[in-house]
N, C-alpha and C positions, 0 to 999 in steps of 0.2 A: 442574578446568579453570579455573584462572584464567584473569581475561581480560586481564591484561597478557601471559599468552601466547597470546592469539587472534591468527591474524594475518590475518584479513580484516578489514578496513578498514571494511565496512560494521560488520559485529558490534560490533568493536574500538569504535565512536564512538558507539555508542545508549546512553543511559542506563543507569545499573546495576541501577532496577530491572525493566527492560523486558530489560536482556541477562539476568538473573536468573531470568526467568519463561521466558525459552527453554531454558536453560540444561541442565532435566532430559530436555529433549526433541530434543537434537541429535548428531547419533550420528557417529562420525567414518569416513571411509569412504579408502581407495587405490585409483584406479583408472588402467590401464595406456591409453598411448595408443589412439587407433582405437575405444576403448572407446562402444559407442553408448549416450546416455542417454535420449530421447526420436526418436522419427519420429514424421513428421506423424501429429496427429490421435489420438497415442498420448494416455491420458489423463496428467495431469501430479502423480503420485503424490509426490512429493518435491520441495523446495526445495533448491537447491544452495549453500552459499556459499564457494568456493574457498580455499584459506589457498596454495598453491604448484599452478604447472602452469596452462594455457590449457584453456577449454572454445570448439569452433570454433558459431557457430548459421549453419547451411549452408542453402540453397535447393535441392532438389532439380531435376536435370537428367533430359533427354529416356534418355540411355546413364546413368542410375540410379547418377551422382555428384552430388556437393554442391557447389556454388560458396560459399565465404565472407560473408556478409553480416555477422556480428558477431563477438565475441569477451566471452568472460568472463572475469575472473582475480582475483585478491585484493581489487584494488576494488569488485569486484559481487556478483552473485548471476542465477542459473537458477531462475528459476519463481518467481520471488516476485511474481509478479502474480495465481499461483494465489490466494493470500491474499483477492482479492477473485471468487472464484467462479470465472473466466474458466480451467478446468482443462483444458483441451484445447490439444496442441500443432498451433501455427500450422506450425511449419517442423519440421527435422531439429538435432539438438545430439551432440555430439561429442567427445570428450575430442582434444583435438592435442596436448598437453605433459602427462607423467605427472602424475596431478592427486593430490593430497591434499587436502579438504573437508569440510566439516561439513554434512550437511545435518538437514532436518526434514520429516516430514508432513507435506501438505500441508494433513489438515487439523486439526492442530493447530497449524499457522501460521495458518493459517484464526481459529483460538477465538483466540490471542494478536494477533491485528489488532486485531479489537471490542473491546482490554481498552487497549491505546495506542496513541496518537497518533503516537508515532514511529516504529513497528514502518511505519505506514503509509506514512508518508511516505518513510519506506525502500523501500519495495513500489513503491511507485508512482515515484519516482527513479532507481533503480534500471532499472524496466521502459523510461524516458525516454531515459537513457544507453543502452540497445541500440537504442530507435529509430534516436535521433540517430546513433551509429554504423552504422545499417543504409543512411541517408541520404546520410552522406557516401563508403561503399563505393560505392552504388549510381553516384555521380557520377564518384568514381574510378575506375570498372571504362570509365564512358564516357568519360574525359577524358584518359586519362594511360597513357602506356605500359608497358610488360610489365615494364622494369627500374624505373622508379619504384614500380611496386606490391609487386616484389618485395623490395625496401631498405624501403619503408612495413613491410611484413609482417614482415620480420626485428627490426624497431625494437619495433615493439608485441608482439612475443615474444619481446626481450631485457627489456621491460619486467617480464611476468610470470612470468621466469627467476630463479632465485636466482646465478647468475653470469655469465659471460658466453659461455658456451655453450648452445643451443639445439639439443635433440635433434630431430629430425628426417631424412626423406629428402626426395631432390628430388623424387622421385613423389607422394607426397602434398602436397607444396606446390604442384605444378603442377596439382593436383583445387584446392586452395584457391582458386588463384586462375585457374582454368578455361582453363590453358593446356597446352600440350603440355610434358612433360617435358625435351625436347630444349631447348626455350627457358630452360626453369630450370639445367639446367646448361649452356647458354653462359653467362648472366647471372654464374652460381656462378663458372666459371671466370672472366670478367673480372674481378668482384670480389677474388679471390683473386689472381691476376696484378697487383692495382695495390694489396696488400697492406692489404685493407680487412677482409677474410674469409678464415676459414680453414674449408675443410672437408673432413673425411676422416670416414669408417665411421660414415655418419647422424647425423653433429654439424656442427654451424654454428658458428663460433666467430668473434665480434663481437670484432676488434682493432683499428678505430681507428672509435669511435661516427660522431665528428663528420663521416667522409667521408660513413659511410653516409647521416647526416641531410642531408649536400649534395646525394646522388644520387635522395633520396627527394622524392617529393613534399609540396605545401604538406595531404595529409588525414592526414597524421600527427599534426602539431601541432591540425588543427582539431578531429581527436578527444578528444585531451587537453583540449583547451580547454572543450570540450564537459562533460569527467569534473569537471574545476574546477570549472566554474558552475551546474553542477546537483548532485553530488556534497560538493563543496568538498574532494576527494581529490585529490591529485597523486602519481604514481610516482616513480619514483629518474628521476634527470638524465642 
């Protein structure tokens, strides 16, 4: 496993002999969307670090759905905060986009924390970037309407797409983002009518980015911005 062919961005940027010392202990995993990885309070048995595909980290609802509070993708990682003891899931995690990942033990992430410095600072970065976007959801879901969050959410899952097609249905988007399905496909079809989006048989297909980032709101960019200044990672344009 070379690691010019890693393609999570965290792994990718750690030192080589701290990605070295991971390296015999990361196991590589496929899992299909809908796929559940942790529910609250599950113990937090593995660390995830995505290389292709979205992990959703949802809130649980009263009718025993998730509403979206974060997102994981190539630039992050799942559970690496287990690294410092703290093994118990807070919320619900999700696969939304077919995922391919690397993960590890948690506790043998756990032994390779005590042995470097970077490993931690990865951990704890990491854990920063999902606050931080838990924060700025949390504002969006109060501020900003149904079609703005809906073009937000297409954008930051073109990001951790490998083209410009985003599998999905409108029923699970409309759990994403705690609204009625009926809503996601007017949206759907407006989009599509003013030739921004295409979608047919549970694919989204992003044809002209820039409309979409005009109809989205301003927590799109402040998430990125977020991933830059803590991070120092930036996704495709």
């Amino acid at each position: 496993m070379p690691s010019n062919e890693i393609k999570n961005l965290l792994l990718a940027a750690l030192p080589r002999n701290a990605f070295e010392a991971l390296r015999p202990d990361l196991v590589h995993v496929e899992l299909e969307s809908r796929t559940p990885i942790y529910l609250p309070d599950d113990e937090v048995e593995w660390v995830y670090f995505p290389s292709t595909g979205m992990i959703s980290i949802l809130q649980s609802t009263a009718d025993s759905r998730g509403i979206e509070l974060a997102t994981v993708g190539k630039e992050g990682a799942l559970g690496a905060i287990a690294g410092f003891g703290l093994n118990r899931a807070l919320t619900a995690a999700v696969v939304q986009m077919p995922l391919t990942a690397l993960k590890i033990s948690a506790v043998r992430f756990r032994k390779h924390l005590t042995q470097f410095a970077s490993l931690q600072e990865m951990a704890l970065k990491s854990n920063e970037v999902i606050l931080a976007q838990t924060q700025v959801t949390a504002a969006c879901n109060a501020l900003h309407n149904v079609k703005q969050r809906f073009c937000r959410w297409l954008l930051q899952s073109w990001d951790r797409s490998e083209g410009d097609t985003i599998p999905l249905t409108q029923e699970f988007l409309g759990e994403m983002l705690g609204v009625r399905r009926t809503s996601v496909t007017e949206i759907a079809s407006q989009l599509q009518a003013e030739g921004i989006i295409r979608y047919r048989r549970g694919n989204i297909e992003v044809v002209k980015r820039r409309e979409l980032e005009k109809r989205s709101c301003e927590c799109f960019h402040a998430v990125r911005r977020v991933e830059k200044a803590i991070m120092g990672i930036e996704l495709k344009p």
